[in-house]
C-alpha positions in Angstrom: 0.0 0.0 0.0 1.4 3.1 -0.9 1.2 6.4 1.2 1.8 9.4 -1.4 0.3 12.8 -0.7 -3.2 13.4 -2.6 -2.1 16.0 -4.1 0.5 17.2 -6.3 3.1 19.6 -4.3 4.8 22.0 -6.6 7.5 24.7 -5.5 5.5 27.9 -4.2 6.6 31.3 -5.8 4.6 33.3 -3.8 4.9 31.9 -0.3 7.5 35.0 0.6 4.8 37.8 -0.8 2.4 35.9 1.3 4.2 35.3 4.7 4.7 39.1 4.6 1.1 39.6 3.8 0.4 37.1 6.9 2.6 39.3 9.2 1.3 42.6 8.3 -2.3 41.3 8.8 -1.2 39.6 12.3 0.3 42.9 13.6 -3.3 44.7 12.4 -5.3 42.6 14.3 -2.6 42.6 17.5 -2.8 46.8 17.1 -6.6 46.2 17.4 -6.8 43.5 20.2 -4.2 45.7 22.2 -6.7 48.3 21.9 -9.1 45.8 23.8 -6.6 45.0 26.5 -5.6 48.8 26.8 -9.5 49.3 27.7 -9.9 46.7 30.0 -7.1 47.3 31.5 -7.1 51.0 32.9 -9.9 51.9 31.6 -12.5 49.2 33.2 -15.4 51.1 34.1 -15.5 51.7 30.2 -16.0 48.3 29.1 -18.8 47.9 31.6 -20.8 51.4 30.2 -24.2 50.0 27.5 -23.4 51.0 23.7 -25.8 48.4 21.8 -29.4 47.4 22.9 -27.8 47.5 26.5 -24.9 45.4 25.9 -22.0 46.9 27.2 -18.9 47.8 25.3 -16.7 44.6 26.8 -19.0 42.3 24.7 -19.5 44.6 21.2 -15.6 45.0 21.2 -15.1 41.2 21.8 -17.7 40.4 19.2 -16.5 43.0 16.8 -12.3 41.1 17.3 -14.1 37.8 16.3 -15.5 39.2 12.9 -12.5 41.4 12.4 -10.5 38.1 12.5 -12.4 36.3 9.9 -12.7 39.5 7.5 -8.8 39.2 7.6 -8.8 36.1 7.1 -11.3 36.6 3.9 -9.1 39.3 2.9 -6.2 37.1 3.1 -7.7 34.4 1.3 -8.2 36.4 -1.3 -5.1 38.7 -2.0 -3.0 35.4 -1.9 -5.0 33.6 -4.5 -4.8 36.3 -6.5 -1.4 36.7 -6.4 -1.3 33.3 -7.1 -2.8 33.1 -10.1 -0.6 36.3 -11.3 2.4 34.3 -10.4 0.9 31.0 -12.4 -0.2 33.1 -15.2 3.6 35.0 -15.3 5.6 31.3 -14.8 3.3 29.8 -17.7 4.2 32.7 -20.1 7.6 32.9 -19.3 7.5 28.6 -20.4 6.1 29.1 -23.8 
């Protein structure tokens, strides 16, 4: 029984473009959740205070970290298959 991998593994070009995109992303969303931290920190009585229907800022921050992280994600996603496919495109020109 053979074990090969179920797909075929070629070199990445654009895994360099893409770890800096990674890292740029990762320290927007630690600027953000510092932000969060800073708050609950020294300012507690903030987090506690009703922005939304009665639901205090502590919980609309929190919620708002958890979609921020999958828009980033999304965007992510999507700038690196695009650059991708330019890559791909630009490899497959230069071969023919």
């Amino acid at each position: 029984m053979l074990h090969e991998p179920a797909a075929k593994v070629e070199k990445d070009a654009s895994s360099d473009w893409k770890a800096k995109l990674g890292i740029k992303l990762f320290w927007l969303y630690c600027v953000i959740y510092m932000g969060f931290v800073g708050i609950a920190v020294f300012a507690t009585e903030t987090m506690k205070k009703p922005v939304l229907a009665g639901t205090n800022l502590a919980i609309i921050y929190g919620m708002a970290l958890i979609v921020f992280a999958i828009i980033l994600g999304l965007i992510y996603n999507h700038l690196c298959t695009k650059k991708e496919d330019e890559m791909n495109a630009k490899e497959e020109e230069a071969a023919s």
